[in-house]
N, C-alpha and C positions, 0 to 999 in steps of 0.2 A: 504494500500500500504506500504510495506515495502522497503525504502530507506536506502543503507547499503553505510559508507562511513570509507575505509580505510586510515591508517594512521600509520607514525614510522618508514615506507622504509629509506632507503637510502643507504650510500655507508659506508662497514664496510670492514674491514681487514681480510684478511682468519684468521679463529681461534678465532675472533670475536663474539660478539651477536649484536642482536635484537631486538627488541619485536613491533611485528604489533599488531595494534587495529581497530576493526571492530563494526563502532558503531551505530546507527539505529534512523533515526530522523525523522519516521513515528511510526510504530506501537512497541508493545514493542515486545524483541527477545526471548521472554521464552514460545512463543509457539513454536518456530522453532528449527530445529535440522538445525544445522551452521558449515560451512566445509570453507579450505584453497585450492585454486588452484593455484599455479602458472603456467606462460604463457609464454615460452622463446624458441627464435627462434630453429625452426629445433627437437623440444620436442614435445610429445605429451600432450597435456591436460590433468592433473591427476591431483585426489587428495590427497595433501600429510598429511592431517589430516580433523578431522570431529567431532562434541560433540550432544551430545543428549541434548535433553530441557533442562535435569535438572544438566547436565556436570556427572552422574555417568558413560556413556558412552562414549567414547573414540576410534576413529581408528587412524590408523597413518600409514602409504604406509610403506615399508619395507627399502626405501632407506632412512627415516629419522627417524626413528625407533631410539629411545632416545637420536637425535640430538634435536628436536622440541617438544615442550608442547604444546596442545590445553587447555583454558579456559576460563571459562565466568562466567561474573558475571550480574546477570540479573537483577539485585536493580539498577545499571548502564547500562543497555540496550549493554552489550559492550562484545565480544568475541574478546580472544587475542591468538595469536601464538609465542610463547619465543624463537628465534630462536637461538641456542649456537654452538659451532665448525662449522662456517661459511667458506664454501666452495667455491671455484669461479664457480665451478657447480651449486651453489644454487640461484647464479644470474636468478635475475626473473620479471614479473613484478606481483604480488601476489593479486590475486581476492577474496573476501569474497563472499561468499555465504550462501542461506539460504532455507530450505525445510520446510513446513509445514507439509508434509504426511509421513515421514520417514525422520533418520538423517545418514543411514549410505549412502557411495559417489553413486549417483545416476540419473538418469535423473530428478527425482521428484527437483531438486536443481533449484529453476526459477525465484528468483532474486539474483543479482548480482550486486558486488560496481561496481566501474572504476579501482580500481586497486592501489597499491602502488610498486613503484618500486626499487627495492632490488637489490644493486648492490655490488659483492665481491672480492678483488680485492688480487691477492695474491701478 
């Protein structure tokens, strides 16, 4: 069972950083391919980055496209999202997640933290 528990949200200034941490206190996370969703009202569910087992893969959604960094370091069981030029659009409440069968965004994604929440304030 892998239990993913986020951390690092809070309330940052536009133009602001970040940095959420997604960290795994079951099984370890370097079988899984580990994605970022945020959840905020009136938006649809997407995901706005994703890493492969080994971090040499990378997506990232177009609207954060060299705002945000995905990475992980799996000697520390721990997947982070760097989040930099913080927008009040980016307000969110930000879910980790994790795949076993595939890393890029997909249904195969079926566990999931609670969330950390990300708030930007301009």
């Amino acid at each position: 069972q892998v239990q993913l528990v986020e951390s690092g949200g809070g309330l940052a200034q536009a133009g602001g950083s970040l940095r959420l941490s997604c960290a795994s206190s079951g099984r370890t996370l370097s079988s899984y391919g580990m994605g970022w969703v945020p959840l905020a009202q009136g938006k649809e569910r997407e995901f706005v980055a994703a890493i492969s087992w080994s971090g040499d893969g990378t997506y990232y959604a177009d609207s954060v496209q060299g705002q945000f960094t995905i990475s992980r370091h799996n000697a520390k069981n721990t997947v982070y999202l760097q989040m930099n030029s913080l927008k009040p659009d980016d307000t969110a409440v930000y879910f980790c997640a994790a795949a076993r069968s595939r890393w890029l965004p997909s249904s195969a994604y079926n566990y999931w933290g609670q969330g950390t929440q990300v708030t930007v304030s301009s």
